[in-house]
matplotlib code that plots the C-alpha trace (Angstrom):
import matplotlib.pyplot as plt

x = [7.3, 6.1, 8.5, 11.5, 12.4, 13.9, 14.6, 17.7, 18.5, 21.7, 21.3, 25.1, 25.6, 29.0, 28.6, 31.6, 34.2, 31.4, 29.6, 26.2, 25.3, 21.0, 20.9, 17.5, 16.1, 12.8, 10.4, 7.4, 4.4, 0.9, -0.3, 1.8, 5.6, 7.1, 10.6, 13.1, 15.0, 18.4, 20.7, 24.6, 26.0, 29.7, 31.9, 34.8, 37.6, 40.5, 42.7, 42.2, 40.3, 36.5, 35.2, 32.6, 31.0, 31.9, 35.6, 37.6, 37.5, 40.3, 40.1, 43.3, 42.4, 41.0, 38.1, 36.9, 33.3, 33.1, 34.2, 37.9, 38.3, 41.3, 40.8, 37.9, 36.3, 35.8, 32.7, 30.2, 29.0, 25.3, 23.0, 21.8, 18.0, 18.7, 20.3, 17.3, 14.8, 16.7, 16.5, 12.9, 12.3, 14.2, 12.2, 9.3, 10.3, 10.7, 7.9, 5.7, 7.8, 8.0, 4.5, 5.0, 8.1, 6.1, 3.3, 4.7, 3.8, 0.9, -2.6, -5.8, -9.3, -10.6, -10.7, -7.7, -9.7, -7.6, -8.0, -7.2, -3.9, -0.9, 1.2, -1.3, -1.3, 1.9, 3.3, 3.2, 3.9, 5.5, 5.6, 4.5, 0.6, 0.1, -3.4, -3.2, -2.5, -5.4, -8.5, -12.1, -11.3, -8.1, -5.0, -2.2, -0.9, -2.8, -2.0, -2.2, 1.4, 2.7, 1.5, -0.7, -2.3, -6.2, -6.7, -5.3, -7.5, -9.4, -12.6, -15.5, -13.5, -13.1, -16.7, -19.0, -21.6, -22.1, -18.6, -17.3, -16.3, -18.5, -18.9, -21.4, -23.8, -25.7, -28.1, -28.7, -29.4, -32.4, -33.8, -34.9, -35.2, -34.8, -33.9, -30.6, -28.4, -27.8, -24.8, -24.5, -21.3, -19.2, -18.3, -16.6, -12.6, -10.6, -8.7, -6.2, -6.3, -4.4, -2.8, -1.3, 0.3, -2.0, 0.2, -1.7, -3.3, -3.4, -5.8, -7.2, -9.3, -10.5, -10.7, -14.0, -15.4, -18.9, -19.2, -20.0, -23.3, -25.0, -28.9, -31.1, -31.1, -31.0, -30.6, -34.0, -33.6, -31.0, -27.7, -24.1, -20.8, -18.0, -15.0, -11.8, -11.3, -8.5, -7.7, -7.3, -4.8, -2.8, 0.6, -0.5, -3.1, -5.2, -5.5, -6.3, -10.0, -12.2, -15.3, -15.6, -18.1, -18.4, -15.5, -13.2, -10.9, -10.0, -6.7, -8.0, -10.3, -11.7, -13.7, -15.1, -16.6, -19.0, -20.7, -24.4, -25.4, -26.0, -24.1, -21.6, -19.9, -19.9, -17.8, -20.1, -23.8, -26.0, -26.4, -23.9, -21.6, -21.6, -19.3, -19.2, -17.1, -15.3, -13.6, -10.9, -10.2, -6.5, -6.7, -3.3, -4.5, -5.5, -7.3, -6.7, -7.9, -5.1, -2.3, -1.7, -2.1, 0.9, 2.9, 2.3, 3.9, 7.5, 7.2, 4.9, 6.8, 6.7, 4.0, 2.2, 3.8, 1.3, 1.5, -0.7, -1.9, -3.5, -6.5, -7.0, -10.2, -13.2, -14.8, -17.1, -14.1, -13.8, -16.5, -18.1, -20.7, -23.6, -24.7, -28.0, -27.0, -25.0, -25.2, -26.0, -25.9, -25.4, -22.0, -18.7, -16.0, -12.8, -10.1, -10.0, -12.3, -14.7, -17.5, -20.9, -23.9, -22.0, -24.4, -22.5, -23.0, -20.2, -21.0, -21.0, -19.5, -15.7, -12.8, -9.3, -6.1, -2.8, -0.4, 1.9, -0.1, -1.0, 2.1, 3.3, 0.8, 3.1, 5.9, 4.4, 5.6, 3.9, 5.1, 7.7, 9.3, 8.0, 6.4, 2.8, 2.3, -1.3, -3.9, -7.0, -9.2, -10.6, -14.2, -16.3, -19.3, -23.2, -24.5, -28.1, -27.9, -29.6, -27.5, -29.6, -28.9, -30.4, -31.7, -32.4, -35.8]
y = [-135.6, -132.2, -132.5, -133.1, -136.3, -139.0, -142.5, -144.3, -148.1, -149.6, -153.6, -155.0, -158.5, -160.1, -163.7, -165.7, -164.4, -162.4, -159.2, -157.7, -154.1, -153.7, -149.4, -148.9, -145.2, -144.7, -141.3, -141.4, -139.6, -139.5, -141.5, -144.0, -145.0, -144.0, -146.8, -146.1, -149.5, -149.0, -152.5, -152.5, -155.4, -155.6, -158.9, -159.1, -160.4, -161.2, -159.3, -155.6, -154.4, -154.4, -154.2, -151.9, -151.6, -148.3, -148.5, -149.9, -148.6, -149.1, -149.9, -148.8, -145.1, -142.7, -142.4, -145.5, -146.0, -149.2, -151.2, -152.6, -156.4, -157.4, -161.0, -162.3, -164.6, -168.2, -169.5, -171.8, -170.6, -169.3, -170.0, -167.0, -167.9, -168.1, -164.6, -163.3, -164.9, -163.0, -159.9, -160.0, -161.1, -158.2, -155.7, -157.2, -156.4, -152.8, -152.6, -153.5, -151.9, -148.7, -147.2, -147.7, -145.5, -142.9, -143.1, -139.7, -137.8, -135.2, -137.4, -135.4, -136.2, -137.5, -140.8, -142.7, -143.4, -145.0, -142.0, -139.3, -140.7, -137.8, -140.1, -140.0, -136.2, -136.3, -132.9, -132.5, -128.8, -126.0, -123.1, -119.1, -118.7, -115.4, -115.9, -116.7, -112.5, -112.3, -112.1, -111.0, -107.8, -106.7, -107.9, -108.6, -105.1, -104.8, -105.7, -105.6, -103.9, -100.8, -98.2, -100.9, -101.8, -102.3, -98.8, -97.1, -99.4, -97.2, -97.3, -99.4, -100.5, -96.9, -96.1, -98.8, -98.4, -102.6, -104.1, -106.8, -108.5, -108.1, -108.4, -111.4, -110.3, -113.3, -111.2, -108.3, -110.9, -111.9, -115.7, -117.6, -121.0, -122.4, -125.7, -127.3, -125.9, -128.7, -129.4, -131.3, -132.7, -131.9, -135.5, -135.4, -136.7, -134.1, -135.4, -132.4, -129.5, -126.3, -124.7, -121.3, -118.4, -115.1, -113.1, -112.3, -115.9, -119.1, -120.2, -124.2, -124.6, -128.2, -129.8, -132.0, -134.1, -132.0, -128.4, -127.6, -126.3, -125.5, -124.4, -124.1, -122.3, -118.5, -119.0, -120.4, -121.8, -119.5, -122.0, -121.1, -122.6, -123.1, -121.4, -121.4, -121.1, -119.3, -118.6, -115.9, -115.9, -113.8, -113.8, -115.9, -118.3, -115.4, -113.5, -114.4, -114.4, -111.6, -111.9, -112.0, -113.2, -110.7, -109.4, -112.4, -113.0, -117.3, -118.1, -119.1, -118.6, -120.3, -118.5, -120.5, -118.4, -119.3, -117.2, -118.0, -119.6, -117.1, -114.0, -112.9, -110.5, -111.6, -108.9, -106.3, -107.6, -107.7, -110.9, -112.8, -113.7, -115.4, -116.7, -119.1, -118.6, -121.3, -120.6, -122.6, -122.7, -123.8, -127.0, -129.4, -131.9, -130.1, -131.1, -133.5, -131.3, -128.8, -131.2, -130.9, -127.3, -127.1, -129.7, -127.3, -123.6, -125.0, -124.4, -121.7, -119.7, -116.9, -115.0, -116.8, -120.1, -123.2, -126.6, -129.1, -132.3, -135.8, -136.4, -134.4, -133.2, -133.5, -130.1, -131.5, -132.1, -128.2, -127.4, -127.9, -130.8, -128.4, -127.3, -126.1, -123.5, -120.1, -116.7, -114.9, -111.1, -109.3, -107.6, -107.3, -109.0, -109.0, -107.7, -105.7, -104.9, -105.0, -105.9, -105.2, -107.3, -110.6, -113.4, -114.3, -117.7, -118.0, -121.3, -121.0, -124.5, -124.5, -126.6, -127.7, -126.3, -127.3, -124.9, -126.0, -126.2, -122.4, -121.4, -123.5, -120.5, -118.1, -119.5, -117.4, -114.3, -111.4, -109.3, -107.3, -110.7, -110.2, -112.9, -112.8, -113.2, -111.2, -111.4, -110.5, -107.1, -105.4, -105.6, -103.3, -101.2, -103.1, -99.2, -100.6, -103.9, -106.6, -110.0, -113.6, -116.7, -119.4, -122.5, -125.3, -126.8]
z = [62.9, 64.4, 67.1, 65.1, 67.4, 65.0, 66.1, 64.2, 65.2, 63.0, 63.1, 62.9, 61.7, 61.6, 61.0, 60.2, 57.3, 56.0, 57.4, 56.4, 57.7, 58.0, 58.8, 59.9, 59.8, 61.2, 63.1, 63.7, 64.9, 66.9, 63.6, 63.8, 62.5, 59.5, 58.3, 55.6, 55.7, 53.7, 53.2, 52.4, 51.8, 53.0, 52.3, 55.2, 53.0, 56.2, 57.2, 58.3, 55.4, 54.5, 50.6, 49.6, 46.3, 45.8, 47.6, 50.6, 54.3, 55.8, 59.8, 59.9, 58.9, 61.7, 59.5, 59.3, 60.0, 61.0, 64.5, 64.5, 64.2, 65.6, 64.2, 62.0, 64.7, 64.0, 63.7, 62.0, 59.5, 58.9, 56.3, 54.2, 54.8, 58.4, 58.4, 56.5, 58.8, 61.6, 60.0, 59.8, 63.4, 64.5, 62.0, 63.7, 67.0, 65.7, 64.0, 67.1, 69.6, 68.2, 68.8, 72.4, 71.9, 70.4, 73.0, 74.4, 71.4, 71.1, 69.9, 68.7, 69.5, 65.9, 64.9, 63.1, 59.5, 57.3, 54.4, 57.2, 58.0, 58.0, 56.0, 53.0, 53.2, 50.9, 49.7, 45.7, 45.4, 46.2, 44.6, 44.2, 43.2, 42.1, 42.5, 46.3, 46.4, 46.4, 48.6, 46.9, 44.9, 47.0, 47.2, 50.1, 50.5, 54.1, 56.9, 60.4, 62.2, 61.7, 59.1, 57.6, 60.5, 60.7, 61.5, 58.6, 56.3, 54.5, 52.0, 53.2, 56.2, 57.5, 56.8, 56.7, 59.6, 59.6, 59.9, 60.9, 63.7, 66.8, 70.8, 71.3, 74.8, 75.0, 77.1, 74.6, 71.7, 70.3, 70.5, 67.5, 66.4, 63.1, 61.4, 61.6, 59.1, 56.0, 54.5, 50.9, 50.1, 53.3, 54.1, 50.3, 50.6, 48.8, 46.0, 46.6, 49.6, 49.0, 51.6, 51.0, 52.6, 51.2, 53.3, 55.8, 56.7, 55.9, 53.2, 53.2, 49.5, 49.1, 45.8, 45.6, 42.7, 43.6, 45.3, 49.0, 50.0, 52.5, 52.9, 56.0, 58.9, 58.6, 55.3, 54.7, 51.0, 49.5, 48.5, 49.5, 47.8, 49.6, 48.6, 51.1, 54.9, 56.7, 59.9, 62.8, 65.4, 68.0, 69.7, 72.6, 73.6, 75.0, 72.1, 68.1, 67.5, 65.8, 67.5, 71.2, 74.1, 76.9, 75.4, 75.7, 73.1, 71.8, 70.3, 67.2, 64.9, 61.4, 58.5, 56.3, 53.0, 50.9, 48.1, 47.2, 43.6, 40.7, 42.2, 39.7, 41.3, 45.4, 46.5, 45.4, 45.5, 49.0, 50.4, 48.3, 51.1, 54.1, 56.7, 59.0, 62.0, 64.4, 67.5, 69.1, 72.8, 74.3, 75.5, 75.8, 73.2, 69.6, 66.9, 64.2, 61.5, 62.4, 62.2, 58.6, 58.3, 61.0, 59.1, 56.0, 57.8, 57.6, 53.6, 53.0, 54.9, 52.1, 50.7, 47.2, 48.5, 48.6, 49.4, 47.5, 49.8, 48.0, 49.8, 53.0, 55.6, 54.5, 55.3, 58.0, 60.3, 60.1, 62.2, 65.2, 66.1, 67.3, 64.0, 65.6, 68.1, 67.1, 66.6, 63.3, 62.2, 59.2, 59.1, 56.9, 55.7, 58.2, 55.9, 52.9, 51.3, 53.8, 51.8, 53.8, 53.6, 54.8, 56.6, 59.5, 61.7, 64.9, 66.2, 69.9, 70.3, 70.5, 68.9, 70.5, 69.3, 71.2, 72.1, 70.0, 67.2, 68.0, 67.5, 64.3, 62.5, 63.2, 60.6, 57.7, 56.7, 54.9, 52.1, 54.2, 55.4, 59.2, 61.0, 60.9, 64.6, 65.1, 62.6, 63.9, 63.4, 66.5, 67.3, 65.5, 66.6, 66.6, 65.2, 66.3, 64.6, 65.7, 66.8, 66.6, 68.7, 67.3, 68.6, 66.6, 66.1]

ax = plt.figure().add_subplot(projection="3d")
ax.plot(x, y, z, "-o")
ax.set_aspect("equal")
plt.show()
């Protein structure tokens, strides 16, 4: 539960000369309820004493865990089926009770599918991946505080004259219009999504039975593969994304990076790249798609450390629904090395993340153990480039 509440119910029954003790566990969340139903049998055998499997408890002990009985009280005896039927009534009456309980709890704006349901996004790993170090040719030994802040990056970052990110002007921009950009296999269920800590973000790659592609648009009929998506934030909800509107910063941002078919070496051929960028704005209710990614921060707290999920997103639910309308430039990549010649798309149609959820990011650490609580580079000079706003068709 990402709120930590936990809801515990124990169901006492004392019936006759004999006892039986139901413990019922359960939490829940905005999907729904979550029960762990544990059953201990305990036979009252008169007298002051009450027999466990394991040992006797003693109600004459201070430690005893279970009410006094001054005297076992007389009374007809149940049946065993009755008691049973009882039990089930009341686990009934839990069972539809308790999602009114939880009716307070945070709900996103995506639908409950049956697949997309948090508690199928189990956890079956945990563990260091070396190759999560690492981000194109470079690996996690920048940052963005301190002496390795973003403006003692050197190489391409320091000289390239078409980096990466940008002030939008709507009103200096030029007009286009062009097809609706096409997606093949976005809808896909992941049969696994990664989630690691790279040390300086967190990185989502989905595992499909068929790769990610996308085609249209400004890309005309060059093919890009997905590859991963990571994220952008700041140390409040007025702060965190990399590009800006009229110079306003969003709290969060998404890239998601694909590499187009037949390059060999991305990082260093034109064109190879490109990104697509999401914005989120604060709003009080966040989106689904975020929920597991927050559930995933309490244990990739360190750098190399991943989480593995069954199922997952599909990548559609990662961006917008306005596919048409955005704006497109050619620039850089964000972080190290700052490869040039990137396509970029920033869809001008926002996303929801919560407050709460905002601030979940901030669990990861980088390589020096501190709190990654600002991740985004400042906003880079246009250097007479020209910025697109498309419009679809």
């Amino acid at each position: 539960h990402r709120h930590g509440y936990c809801y515990q119910g124990v169901i006492w029954y004392c019936l006759s000369r004999s006892a039986s003790v139901s413990l019922l566990s359960f939490s829940h969340n905005s999907r729904g309820v979550f029960l762990f139903v544990g059953v201990v049998e305990i036979r009252y055998l008169g007298g002051r004493s009450f027999q466990h499997p394991a040992d006797k408890i003693s109600l004459d002990s201070p430690a005893a865990v279970v009410p006094t009985i001054q005297q076992p009280i007389a009374t007809k005896k149940i049946p065993s089926n009755r008691m049973l039927k009882n039990m089930k009534v009341l686990l009934a009456i839990v069972l539809f009770v308790a999602p009114y309980v939880a009716g307070h709890t945070e709900t996103s704006d995506l639908e409950d599918n049956a697949y997309l349901k948090l508690e199928k996004l189990l956890f079956f790993k945990k563990r260091p991946n070396k190759n999560s170090l690492r981000v194109g040719s470079q690996d996690a030994l920048y940052g963005y505080d301190g002496g390795s802040g973003t403006s003692n990056w050197d190489g391409v970052c320091a000289s390239g004259n078409k980096q990466s990110p940008i002030n939008f002007v709507p009103e200096e921009t030029v007009a286009v219009y062009r097809r609706v950009l096409r997606f093949n296999g976005a809808q896909q269920i992941p049969h696994s999504t990664n989630i690691t800590n790279s040390g300086h973000s967190i990185k989502i790659k989905l595992r499909t039975q068929k790769p990610i592609t996308v085609t249209g648009g400004v890309f005309g009929n060059k093919v890009y593969e997905f590859q991963q998506l990571h994220f952008h934030w700041g140390k409040n909800t007025h702060e965190g994304s990399e590009h800006t509107v009229e110079s306003r910063r969003f709290p969060l941002e998404c890239h998601l990076v694909f590499y187009k078919e037949n390059c060999t070496n991305p990082t260093s051929e034109p064109e190879c790249i490109a990104v697509l960028g999401v914005h989120y704005e604060s709003k009080w209710v966040g989106s689904n798609v975020l929920d597991p990614i927050v559930k995933a921060t309490a244990a990739i707290e360190q750098v190399g450390e991943y989480v593995a999920k069954v199922n997952g997103y599909p990548l559609k639910q990662y961006l917008p629904k306005d596919l048409g309308t955005y704006f497109s430039y050619t620039g850089s990549l964000t972080t190290p090395p700052c490869t040039e010649g990137v396509t970029w798309i920033w869809f001008t149609e926002t996303m929801k993340v919560s407050p709460h959820q905002d601030n979940a990011l901030h669990r990861i650490t980088d390589k020096s153990g501190h709190q990654v609580v600002a991740n985004f580079r400042g906003t880079q000079p246009l250097n007479g480039r020209t910025v697109y706003l498309v419009n679809p068709w």
